[in-house]
C-alpha positions as CSV (number, residue, x, y, z in Angstrom):
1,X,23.6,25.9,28.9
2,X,25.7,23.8,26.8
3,X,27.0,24.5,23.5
4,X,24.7,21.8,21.7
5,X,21.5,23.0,23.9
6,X,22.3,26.7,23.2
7,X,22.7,26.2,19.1
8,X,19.3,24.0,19.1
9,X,17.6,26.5,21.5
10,X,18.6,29.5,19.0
11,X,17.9,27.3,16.0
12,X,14.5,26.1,17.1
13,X,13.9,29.7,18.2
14,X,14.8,31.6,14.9
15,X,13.0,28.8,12.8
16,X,10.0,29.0,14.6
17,X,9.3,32.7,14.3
18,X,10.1,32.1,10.3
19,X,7.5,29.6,9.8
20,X,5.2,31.5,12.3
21,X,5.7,34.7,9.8
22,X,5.3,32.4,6.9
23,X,2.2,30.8,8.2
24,X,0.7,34.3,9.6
25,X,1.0,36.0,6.0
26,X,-1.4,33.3,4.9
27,X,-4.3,34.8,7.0
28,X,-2.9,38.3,7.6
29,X,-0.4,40.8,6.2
30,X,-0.5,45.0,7.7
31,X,-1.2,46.0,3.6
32,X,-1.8,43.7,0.9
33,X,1.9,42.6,-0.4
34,X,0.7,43.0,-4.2
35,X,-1.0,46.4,-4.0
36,X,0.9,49.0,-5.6
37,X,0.0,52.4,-4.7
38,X,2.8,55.1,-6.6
39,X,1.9,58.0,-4.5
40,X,3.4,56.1,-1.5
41,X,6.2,54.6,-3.4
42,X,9.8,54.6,-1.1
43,X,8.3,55.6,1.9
44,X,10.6,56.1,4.8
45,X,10.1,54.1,8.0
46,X,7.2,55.1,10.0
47,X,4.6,54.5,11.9
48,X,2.0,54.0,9.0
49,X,4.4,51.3,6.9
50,X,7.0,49.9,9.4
51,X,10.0,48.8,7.0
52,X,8.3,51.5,4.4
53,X,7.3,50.9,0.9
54,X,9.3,49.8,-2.2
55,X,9.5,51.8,-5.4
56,X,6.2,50.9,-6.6
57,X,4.5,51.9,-3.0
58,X,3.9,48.1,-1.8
59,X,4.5,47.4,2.1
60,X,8.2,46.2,2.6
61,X,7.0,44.3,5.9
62,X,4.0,42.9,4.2
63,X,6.6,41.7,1.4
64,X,8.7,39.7,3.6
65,X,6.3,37.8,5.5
66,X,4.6,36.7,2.1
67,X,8.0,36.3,0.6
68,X,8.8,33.7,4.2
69,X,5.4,32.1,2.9
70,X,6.6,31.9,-0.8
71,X,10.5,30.4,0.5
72,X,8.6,27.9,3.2
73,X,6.5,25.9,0.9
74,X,8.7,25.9,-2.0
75,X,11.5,24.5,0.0
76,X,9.4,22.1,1.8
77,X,8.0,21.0,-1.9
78,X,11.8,20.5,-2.5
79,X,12.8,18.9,0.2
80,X,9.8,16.2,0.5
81,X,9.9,15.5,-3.4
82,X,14.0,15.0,-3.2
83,X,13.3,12.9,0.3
84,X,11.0,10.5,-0.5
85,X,12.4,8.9,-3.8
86,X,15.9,9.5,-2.7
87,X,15.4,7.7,0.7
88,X,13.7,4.9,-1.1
89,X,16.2,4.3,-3.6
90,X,19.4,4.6,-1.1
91,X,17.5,1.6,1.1
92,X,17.0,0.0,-2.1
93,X,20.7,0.1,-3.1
94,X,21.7,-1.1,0.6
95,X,19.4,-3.9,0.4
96,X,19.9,-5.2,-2.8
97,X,24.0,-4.6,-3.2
98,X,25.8,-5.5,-6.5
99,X,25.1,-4.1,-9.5
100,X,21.6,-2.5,-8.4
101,X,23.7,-0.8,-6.0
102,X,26.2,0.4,-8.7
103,X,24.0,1.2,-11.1
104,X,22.0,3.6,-8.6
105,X,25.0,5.4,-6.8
106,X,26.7,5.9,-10.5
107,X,22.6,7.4,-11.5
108,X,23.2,10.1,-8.7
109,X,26.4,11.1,-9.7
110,X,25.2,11.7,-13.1
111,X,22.2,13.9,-11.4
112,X,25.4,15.4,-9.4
113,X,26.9,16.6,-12.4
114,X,24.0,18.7,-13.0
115,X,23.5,21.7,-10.4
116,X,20.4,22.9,-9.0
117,X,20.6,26.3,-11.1
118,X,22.0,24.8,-14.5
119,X,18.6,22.5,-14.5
120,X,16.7,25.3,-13.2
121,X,17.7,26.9,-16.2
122,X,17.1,24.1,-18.5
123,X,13.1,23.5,-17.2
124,X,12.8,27.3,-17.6
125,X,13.8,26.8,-21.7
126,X,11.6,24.6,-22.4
127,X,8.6,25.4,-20.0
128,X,9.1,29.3,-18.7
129,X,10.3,30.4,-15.4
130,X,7.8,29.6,-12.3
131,X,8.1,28.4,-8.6
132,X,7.1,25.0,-10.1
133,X,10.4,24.9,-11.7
134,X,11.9,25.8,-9.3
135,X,11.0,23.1,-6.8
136,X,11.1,20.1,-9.5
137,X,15.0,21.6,-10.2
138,X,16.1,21.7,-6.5
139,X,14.1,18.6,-5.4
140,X,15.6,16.6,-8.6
141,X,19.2,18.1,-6.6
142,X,17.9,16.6,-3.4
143,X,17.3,13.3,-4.3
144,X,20.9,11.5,-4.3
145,X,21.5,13.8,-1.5
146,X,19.4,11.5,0.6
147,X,19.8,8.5,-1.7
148,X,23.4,8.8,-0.5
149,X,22.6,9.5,3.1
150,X,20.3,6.8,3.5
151,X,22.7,4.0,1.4
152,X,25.6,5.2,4.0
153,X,23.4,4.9,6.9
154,X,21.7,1.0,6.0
155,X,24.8,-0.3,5.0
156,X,26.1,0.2,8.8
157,X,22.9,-1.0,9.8
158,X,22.4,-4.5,8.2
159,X,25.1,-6.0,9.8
160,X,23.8,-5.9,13.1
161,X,21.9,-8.4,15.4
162,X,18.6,-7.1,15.5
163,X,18.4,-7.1,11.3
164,X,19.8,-10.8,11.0
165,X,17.3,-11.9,13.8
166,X,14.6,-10.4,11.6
167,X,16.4,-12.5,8.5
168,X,16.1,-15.6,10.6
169,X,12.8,-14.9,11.3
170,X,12.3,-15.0,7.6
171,X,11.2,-11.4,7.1
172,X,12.2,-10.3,3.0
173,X,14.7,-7.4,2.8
174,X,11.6,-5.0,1.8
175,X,9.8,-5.4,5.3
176,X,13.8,-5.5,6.8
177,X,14.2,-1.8,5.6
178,X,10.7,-0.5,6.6
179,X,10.6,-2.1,9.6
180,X,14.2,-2.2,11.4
181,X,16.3,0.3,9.2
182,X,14.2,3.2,8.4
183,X,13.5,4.0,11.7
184,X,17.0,3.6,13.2
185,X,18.2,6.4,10.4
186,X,15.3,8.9,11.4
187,X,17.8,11.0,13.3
188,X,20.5,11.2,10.1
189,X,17.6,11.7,7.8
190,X,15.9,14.4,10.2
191,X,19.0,16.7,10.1
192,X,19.7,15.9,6.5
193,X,16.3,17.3,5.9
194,X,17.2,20.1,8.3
195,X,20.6,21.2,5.9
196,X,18.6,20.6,2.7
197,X,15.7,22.7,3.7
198,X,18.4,25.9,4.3
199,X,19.8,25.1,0.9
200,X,16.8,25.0,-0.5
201,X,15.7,28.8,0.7
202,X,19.3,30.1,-0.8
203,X,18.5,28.3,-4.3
204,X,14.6,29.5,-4.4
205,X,16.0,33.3,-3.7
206,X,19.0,33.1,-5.8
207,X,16.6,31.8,-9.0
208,X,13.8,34.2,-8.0
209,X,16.7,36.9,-8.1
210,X,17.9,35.8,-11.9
211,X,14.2,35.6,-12.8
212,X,13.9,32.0,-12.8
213,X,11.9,30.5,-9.9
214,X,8.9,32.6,-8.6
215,X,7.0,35.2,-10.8
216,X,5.3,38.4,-9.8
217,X,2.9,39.2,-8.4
218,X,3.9,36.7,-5.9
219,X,6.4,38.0,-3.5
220,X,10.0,36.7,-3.1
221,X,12.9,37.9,-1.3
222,X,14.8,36.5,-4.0
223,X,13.1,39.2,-6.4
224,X,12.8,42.1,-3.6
225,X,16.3,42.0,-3.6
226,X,16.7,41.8,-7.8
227,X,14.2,44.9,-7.8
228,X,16.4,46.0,-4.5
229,X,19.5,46.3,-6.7
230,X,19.0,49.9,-8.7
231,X,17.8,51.9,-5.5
232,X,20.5,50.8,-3.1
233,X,21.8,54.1,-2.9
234,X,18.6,55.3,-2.8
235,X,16.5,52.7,-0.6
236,X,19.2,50.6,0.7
237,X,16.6,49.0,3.1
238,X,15.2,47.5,-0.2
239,X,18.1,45.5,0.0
240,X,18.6,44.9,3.4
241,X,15.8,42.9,4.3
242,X,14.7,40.8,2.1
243,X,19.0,40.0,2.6
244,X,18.8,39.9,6.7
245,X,15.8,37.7,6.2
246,X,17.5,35.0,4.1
247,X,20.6,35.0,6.2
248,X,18.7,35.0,9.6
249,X,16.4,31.5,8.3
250,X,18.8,30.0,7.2
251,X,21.5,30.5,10.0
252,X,18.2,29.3,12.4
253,X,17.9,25.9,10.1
254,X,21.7,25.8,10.2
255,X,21.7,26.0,14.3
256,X,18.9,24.1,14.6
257,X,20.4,21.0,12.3
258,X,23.5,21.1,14.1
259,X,21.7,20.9,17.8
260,X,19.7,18.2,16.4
261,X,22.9,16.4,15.4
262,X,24.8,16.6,18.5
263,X,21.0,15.8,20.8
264,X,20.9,12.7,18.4
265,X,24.2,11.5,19.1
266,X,26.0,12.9,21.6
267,X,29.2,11.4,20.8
268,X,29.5,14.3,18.1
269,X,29.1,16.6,20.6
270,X,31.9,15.6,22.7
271,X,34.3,15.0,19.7
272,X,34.4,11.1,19.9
């Protein structure tokens, strides 16, 4: 197997058994992931409670696959509300040119300047902490992300044959970039949304962790490992899992967006 096939079959493969968990917890969980029960609290391993219970006697297993449900939907929340206006303003820029151009590149540097966590931080001021927060601060990061993509990508695209055919054939710039350049970046924007969707699990758990993005009783791994951090000596399981399970997704995404890349165009693969 080559190296390209081997990094999307491992990719695809660890993905798919994180949204699978994710999507499972909805219906099913061994224990409810909210019950606290302090007779049982840091049980060992065992046949009763897998990954034993936490220091307020909630199932550690049944906290991770909620906490892959909690991650999945806030980082697709992210991901689709940074895609969608960021994609449509980068083929708006490439389309238009000039000053609209300028005036929308220089717009995402200023939304550059502000990281994920320091407007995180500002939403939480002035309307409390909350996964809503978090998804509006990290999709807000996402948007010149693709804006940028998607400005790079139509801008090598407009000069080519098929696009001034459709100019000739008196199509306006709007049905131009639905029509003949949107589709031709699917591939770029595909394994964009593949990177940003990693990212995205990293920012929800570090701003669960600093008590920022999602609240209890909903679980997190971001705040299993914040709750994690006092009983490491103790528990250090606590801290292991929720840790192994954000490392494990998103090295998956991270395979998986870099077999995509090199299956999409090959000449990556090959070092061209």
């Amino acid at each position: 197997m080559s190296q390209p096939s081997r990094a999307l079959a491992l990719g695809g493969l660890s993905s798919g058994v994180f949204v699978a968990l994710a999507l499972l917890s909805l219906l099913w969980t061994p224990y409810d992931p909210t019950q606290i029960s302090i007779i049982e609290r840091l049980q060992p391993i065992g046949a009763q409670h897998w990954l034993g219970t936490d220091q307020l006697g909630r199932d550690v297993l049944s906290m991770l696959m909620r906490g892959a449900a909690t991650s999945l939907g806030v980082a697709v929340a992210a991901v689709v509300l940074g895609a969608v206006p960021g994609i449509a303003l980068g083929l708006f820029a490439a389309a238009r040119r000039g000053w609209i151009d300028e005036i929308v590149m220089r717009g995402n540097d200023v939304v550059f300047a502000f990281p994920a966590l320091l407007v995180a931080i500002l939403l939480t001021t002035a309307f409390g902490p909350g996964a809503l927060n978090a998804i509006l601060a990290i999709g807000l990061f996402n948007i010149p992300v693709f804006a940028r993509v998607t400005r790079a990508g139509a801008l090598r695209l407009w000069p080519r044959e098929y696009v001034l055919a459709a100019r000739v054939a008196g199509k306006d710039s709007l049905r131009i970039s639905l029509e003949h350049i949107l589709p031709n970046l699917g591939g770029a924007l595909m394994v964009q949304a593949t990177t940003q969707f990693a990212l995205a699990i990293v920012a929800e758990s570090a701003l669960a962790y600093l008590g920022l993005g999602t609240q209890a009783p909903l679980p997190s791994w971001g705040r299993m490992l914040a709750d994690a951090q006092t009983l490491t000596a103790l528990a250090p399981g606590l801290a292991i899992y929720p840790g192994l399970a954000v490392v494990l997704s998103v090295l998956g995404l991270n395979w998986l967006g870099n077999g995509l890349r090199d299956l999409l165009d090959p000449r990556l693969a090959r070092g061209v």
